[in-house]
N, C-alpha and C positions, 0 to 999 in steps of 0.2 A: 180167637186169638186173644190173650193175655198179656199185656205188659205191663213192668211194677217198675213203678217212676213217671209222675207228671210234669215235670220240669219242659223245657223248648223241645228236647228228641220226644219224647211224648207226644206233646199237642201237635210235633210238626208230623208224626207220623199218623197218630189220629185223624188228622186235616187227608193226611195221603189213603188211608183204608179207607175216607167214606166214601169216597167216590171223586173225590177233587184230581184232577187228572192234566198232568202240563205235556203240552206241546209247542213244538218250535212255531214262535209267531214268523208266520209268512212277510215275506217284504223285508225284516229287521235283518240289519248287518251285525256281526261279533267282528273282534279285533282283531281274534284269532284267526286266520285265514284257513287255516287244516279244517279247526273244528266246526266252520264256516260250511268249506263243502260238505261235510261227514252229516253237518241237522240238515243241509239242502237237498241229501241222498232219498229222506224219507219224512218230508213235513206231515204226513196225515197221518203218521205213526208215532203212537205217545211214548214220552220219554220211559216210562215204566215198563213199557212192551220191548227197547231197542235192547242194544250190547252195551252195555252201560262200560265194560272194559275196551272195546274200540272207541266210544266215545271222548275217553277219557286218556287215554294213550297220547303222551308227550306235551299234559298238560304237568305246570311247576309251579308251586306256590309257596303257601305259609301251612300245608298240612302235607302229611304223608301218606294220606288215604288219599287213593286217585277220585274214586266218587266225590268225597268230599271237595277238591279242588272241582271238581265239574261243577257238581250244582251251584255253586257257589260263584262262577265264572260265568254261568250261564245268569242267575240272577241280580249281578253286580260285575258285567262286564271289564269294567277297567275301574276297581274302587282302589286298587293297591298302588296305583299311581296317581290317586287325589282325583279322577276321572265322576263324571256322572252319567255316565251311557246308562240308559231300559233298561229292564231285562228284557230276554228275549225271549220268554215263557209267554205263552198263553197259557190260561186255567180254565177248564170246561167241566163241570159238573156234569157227571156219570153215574147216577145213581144204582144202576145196576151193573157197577163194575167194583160197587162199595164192600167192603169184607168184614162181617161182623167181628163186632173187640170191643175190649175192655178196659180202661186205663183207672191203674189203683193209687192212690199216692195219701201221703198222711197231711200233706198240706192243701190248700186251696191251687189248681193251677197254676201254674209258674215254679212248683217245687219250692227249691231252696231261696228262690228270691225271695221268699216271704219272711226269710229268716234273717238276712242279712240286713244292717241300720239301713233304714231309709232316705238318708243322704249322702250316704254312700255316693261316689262316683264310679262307672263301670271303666274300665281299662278299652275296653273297646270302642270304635267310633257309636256313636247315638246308633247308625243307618246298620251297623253289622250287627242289631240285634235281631232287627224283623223278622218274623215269619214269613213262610210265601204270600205272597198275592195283597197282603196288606202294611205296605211300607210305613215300619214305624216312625216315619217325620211327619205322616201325615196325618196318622191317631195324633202326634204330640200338637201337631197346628189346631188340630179340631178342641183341643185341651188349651187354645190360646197361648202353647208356651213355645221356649225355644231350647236347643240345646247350649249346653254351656262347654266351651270348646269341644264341640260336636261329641260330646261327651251325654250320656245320660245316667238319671240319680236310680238306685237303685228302687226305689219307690216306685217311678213313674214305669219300672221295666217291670215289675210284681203287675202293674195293675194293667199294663198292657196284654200282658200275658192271660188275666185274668177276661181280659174284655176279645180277644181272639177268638178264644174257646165260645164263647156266647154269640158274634157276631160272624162266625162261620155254620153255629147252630151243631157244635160238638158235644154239646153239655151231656147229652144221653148217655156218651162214652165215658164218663168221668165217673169215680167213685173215691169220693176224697173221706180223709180221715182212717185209713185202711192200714194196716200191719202185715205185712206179710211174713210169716214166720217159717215155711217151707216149700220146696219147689222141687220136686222127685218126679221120676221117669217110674208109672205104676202099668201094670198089662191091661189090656183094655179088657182082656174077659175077666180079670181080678174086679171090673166095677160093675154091682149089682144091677139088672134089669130093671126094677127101679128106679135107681137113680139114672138109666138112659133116659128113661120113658117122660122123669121128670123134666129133664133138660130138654128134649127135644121138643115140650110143649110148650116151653118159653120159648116165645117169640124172640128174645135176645139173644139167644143160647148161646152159650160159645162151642158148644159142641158143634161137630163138623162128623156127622156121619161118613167115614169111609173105609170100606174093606180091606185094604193094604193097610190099614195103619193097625199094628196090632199093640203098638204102645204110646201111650200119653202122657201130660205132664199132670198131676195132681200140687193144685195152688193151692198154699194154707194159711186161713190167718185171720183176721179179726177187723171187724167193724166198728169204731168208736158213735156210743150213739151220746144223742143231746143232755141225755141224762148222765154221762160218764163210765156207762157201762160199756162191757168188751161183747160182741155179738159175734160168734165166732162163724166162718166158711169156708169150703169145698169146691173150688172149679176144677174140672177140668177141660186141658186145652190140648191140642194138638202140635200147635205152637205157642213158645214164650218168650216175651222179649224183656231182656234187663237193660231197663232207662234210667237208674238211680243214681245217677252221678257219685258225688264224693264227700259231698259237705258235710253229713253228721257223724265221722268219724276221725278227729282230729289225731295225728300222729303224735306219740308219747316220746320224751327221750331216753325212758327207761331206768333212770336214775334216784336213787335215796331221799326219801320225802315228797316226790312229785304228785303223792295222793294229799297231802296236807291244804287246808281248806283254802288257803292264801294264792295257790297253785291252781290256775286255770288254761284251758285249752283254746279256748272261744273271743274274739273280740267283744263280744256282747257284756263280758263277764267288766269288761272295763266300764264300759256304756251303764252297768245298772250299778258299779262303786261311785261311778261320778252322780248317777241321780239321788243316790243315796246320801251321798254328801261323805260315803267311807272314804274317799283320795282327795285330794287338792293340792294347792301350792305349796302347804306348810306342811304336808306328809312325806315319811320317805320313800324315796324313788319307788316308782314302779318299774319293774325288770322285763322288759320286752328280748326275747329268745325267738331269731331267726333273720332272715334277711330277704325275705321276698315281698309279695306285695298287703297280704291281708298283715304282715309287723311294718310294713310302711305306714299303711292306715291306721294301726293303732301310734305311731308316732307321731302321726298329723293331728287325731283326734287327743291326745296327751298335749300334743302342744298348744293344741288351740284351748284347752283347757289350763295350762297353762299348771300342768301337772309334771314333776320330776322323772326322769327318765334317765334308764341305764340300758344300752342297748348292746345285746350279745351275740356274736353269729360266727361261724366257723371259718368261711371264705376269706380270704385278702380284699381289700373294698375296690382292687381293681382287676378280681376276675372276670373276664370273658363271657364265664357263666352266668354269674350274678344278672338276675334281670334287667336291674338299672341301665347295667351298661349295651344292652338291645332298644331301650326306648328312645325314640327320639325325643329332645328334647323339648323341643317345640310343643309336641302335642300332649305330654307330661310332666308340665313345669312343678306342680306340688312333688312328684316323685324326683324330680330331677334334683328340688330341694332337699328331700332326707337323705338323698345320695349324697351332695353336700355336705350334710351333716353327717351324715359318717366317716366321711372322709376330713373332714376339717377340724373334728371334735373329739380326737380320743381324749384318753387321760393321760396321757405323757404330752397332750400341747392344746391346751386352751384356747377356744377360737369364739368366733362372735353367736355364738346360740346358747341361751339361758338356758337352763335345767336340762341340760343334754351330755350324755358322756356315751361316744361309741369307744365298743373294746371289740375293735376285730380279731380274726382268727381265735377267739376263746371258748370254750365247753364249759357248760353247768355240770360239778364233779358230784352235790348235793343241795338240798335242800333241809334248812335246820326247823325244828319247831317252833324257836324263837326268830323267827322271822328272815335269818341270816341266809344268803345261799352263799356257796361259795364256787368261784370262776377259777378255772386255769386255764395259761396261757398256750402258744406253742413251745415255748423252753422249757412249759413243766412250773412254773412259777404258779404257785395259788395266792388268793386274794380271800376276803369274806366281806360281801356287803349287806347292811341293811337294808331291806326293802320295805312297803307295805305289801307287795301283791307281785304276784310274779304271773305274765302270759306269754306259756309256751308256742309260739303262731308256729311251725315249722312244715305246715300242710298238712294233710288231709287224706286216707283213704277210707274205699269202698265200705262201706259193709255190706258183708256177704252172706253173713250168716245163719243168713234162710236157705244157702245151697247146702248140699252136701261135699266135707272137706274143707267150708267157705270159702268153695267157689277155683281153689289150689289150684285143682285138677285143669280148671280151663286156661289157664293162662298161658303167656307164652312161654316161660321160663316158669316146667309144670310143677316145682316143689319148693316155689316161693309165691309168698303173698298176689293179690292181685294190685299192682301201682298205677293209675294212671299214666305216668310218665316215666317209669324206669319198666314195669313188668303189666303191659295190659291182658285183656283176655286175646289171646290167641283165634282172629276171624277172618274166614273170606274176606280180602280186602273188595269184591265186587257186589257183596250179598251180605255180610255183616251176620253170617250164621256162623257159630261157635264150630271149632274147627274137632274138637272133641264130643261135641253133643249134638245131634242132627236136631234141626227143632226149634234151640233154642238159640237166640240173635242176643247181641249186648249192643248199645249204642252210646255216642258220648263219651264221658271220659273211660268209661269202663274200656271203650273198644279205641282211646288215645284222643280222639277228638276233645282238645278243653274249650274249645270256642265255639260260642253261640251259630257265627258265621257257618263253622263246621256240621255241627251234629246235623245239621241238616241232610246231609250230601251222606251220610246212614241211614235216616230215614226213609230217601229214596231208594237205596241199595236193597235195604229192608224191604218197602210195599214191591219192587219190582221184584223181588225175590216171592214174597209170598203171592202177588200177584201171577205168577207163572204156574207156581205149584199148584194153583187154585183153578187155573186155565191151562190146560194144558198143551192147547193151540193158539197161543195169542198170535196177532195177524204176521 
C-alpha cells in the first residue's frame, strides 16, 4: 500500500498498518450510554475488526463523517464540553497483523506544518492535536512548557509530529522529499516479469501478490536527493491512499494583474517583506484579501509589526458564515480582536485602531503595475488604492494533478474541481475508499475532514477497510 501525503492522516494511518491495534479498555466508562453497551458487546474484538457503521450510529458532533465523530469520542470522551475523561482505547501491538506501506511526502513528517510560521497559534485546543496513544500535553510537559490558552504554536505541533513518527519506530515507512507526479490504474499483465520478480525480492515490497487483482495502481515520480537532483520511481500498489491535504495550492481570484510580483498568495510572502526590511510603518498599506483565519493572522502579524493595512473581503462583518462569528470568544481573544476591527474600522467611520481600514462587502476588480489595485463596492462604486504588496489569503485547494482529469472525476459534485469544503472527493463514509475508484482511499481535507481531531476517525476507516480485505475472516 501507497499513500502520498505525510501530514497527521498519514502518520496516524502509518501508526494503524504497523500493527498498533485499539481495543476497548475493559472496566472504563463512556458517557455515551448506547455506545457504552455497543464496546461492552465485544471487548476482545479490535476496533478495526468490528462495524465501524453500528458503532458509530447516533453519534453528533463537530464533523459529518460518522467514523470520524467515533474515534474521536472514543479518544477524548467528553473534550467538547471542557471535560477531561481517558480514552477508552487500549493499544496493543500486533505485529503480525502490520500491512506493509509506504508514506511519500515532500516535507519532513508533519507535512505542511513545517511550512507554516513558527509562532503561529493553532485554532485548535493544544490536546485536539494528538495522535493515538501519545497525548500531546504530555510530549509538551516532557519539553518543560505549557500551552498558551490551551492553544499550541505551530512549531511545537511540526516538531511533535516529527518525534511520533521516531518514538513509535515508524521511520521505515516514511520517504520524505518525494514528488509525486502520477497515479494511474495500469493491467497487472501489462507489468513486466521482471519488474514482479524485482519487487517481490524486496523485503519491503509493496506489492501484494494476488490472483483476483488483475489491475494496479502504477505511482510516479521523483526523489529529491542531497545533491539537488531528481531520482525518479515506479511503485506499484494494489492500493492508494491520498493524504495531501490542501495547503500548497492557494486559490486565485482570477482577476487583471494578480500575476504581478507585488501580488502574493502565501502568508509567508509577508513574514520574508518584513525580514527584508521591504514593509514597515512608513510604507504604503499592504492589501490583505479575504476574511478567514490565515487573513486574520496576517492582520495580527501586520499589526504587531506595526505595518499599514487595508482589509478587503466580500461578506457583511455580521454574517453567520464568517468564521468570527462561530468562535467563542473567550478561547479566541486575538481573533475576536480583528473581528473588532473590522467591524469598528471601516473607511466611512474612524475608530481606535492605527493603520487599519476594513472595507466590507468589497472585490479586487484589478491590479495595476504601478502598484495601484483597485476595489469595488456593492453599489458598483470603484475606488484605487496605493499599496506596497498585496496578499490574496482567500484559502486553499488540493492539488491533484498527479490524478488523471485532477482528480474531477472523484469528487462529489463529478465536473467541478475537487474543494475541501464546498466539493470533496466523493467516499464511503465507513471505509474512506473513493466511490469512483476501487482501491483508492482519500483522507483529510481531501475526504472533508479539516481537523486534526478528525482525520483521525479516516485513518481508522481506512486500516479497518484494508485490514478486511487483507484478512478475509477477521474474528
Amino acid at each position: 500500500i501507497f499513500f502520498s501525503g505525510n501530514g497527521p492522516s498519514g502518520i496516524c494511518l502509518s501508526y494503524l498498518l504497523s500493527g498498533y491495534t485499539p481495543y476497548f479498555k475493559r472496566h472504563s466508562l463512556h458517557p455515551h450510554p448506547v455506545l457504552q453497551r455497543k464496546l461492552e458487546e465485544a471487548p476482545e474484538v479490535s476496533l478495526l475488526d468490528q462495524d465501524l457503521e453500528y458503532l458509530s450510529e447516533g453519534l453528533e458532533g463537530r464533523s459529518h463523517n460518522p467514523v470520524a465523530l467515533l474515534f474521536d469520542t472514543l479518544q477524548r470522551p467528553d473534550t467538547d464540553f471542557g471535560g477531561t475523561a481517558e480514552s477508552v482505547l487500549t493499544w496493543w501491538h500486533e505485529p503480525d497483523r502490520a500491512i506493509p506501506h509506504l508514506v511519500l511526502g515532500r516535507n519532513a513528517p508533519g507535512g505542511a506544518w513545517h511550512s507554516i510560521e513558527g509562532s503561529m497559534v493553532t485554532l485548535s485546543r493544544g490536546e485536539w492535536m494528538g495522535l493515538p496513544d501519545l497525548p500531546f500535553k504530555e510530549w509538551l510537559k516532557q519539553k518543560r512548557r505549557g500551552l498558551r490558552n490551551n492553544r499550541a504554536t505551530a512549531e511545537d505541533i511540526a516538531q511533535y509530529y516529527q518525534h511520533y513518527v521516531v518514538k513509535k519506530g515508524l521511520q521505515k515507512n516514511f520517504r520524505c522529499g518525494t514528488v509525486v507526479t502520477s497515479v494511474r490504474k495500469v493491467s497487472a499483465e501489462s507489468i513486466s516479469k521482471h519488474t514482479q520478480e524485482d519487487l517481490q525480492e524486496d523485503s519491503d515490497s509493496l506489492w501484494n501478490s494476488n490472483e483476483q487483482s488483475t489491475e494496479v495502481f502504477q505511482v510516479d515520480g521523483f526523489f529529491k536527493t542531497v545533491e539537488g537532483d531528481k531520482e525518479p520511481f515506479s511503485i506499484y500498489a494494489e492500493n492508494v491512499v491520498l493524504a495531501t491535504g490542501t495547503y500548497d495550492n492557494p486559490t486565485w481570484l482570477g482577476v487583471k494583474g494578480e500575476n504581478l510580483s507585488y501580488v502574493h498568495h502565501q502568508l509567508s510572502a509577508l513574514e520574508e517583506a518584513v525580514k527584508s526590511n521591504s514593509v514597515g510603518i512608513m510604507s504604503d498599506p499592504v492589501l490583505i484579501v479575504g476574511a478567514g483565519l490565515t487573513a486574520a493572522d496576517a492582520i495580527l502579524f501586520a499589526h504587531h509589526c506595526n505595518i499599514p493595512v487595508i482589509h478587503a473581503f466580500r461578506r457583511r462583518v455580521g454574517d453567520p458564515g464568517l468564521i468570527f462569528n462561530q468562535l467563542p470568544k473567550m478561547m479566541y481573544p486575538e481573533y475576536h480582536k480583528v473581528h473588532q476591527m473590522m467591524k469598528e474600522q471601516t473607511a466611512a467611520c474612524a475608530g481606535p485602531y492605527e493603520h487599519y481600514i476594513s472595507l466590507p462587502e468589497h472585490h479586487v476588480l484589478s491590479f495595476g503595475k504601478d502598484k495601484k489595485c483597485i476595489l469595488q463596492d456593492k453599489n458598483g462604486c470603484q475606488k484605487a488604492y496605493k499599496i506596497s504588496m498585496a496578499l490574496v489569503l482567500t484559502g486553499s485547494n488540493p492539488n491533484l494533478s498527479f490524478l488523471p482529469n485532477d482528480g474531477i472525476d472523484l469528487a462529489v459534485v463529478s465536473d467541478q474541481p475537487v474543494n475541501p469544503k464546498r466539493n470533496p472527493i466523493d467516499v464511503d463514509p465507513f471505509t474512506y475508499e473513493c466511490s469512483q475508484e476501487k482501491g483508492l482511499y482519500a483522507l483529510g481535507p481531501l475526504a472533508g475532514d479539516n481537523f486534526v481531531r478528525f482525520v483521525q476517525g479516516g485513518a481508522l476507516a481506512v486500516a479497518s477497510s484494508l485490514s478486511k480485505k487483507a484478512n478475509k475472516n477477521p474474528p
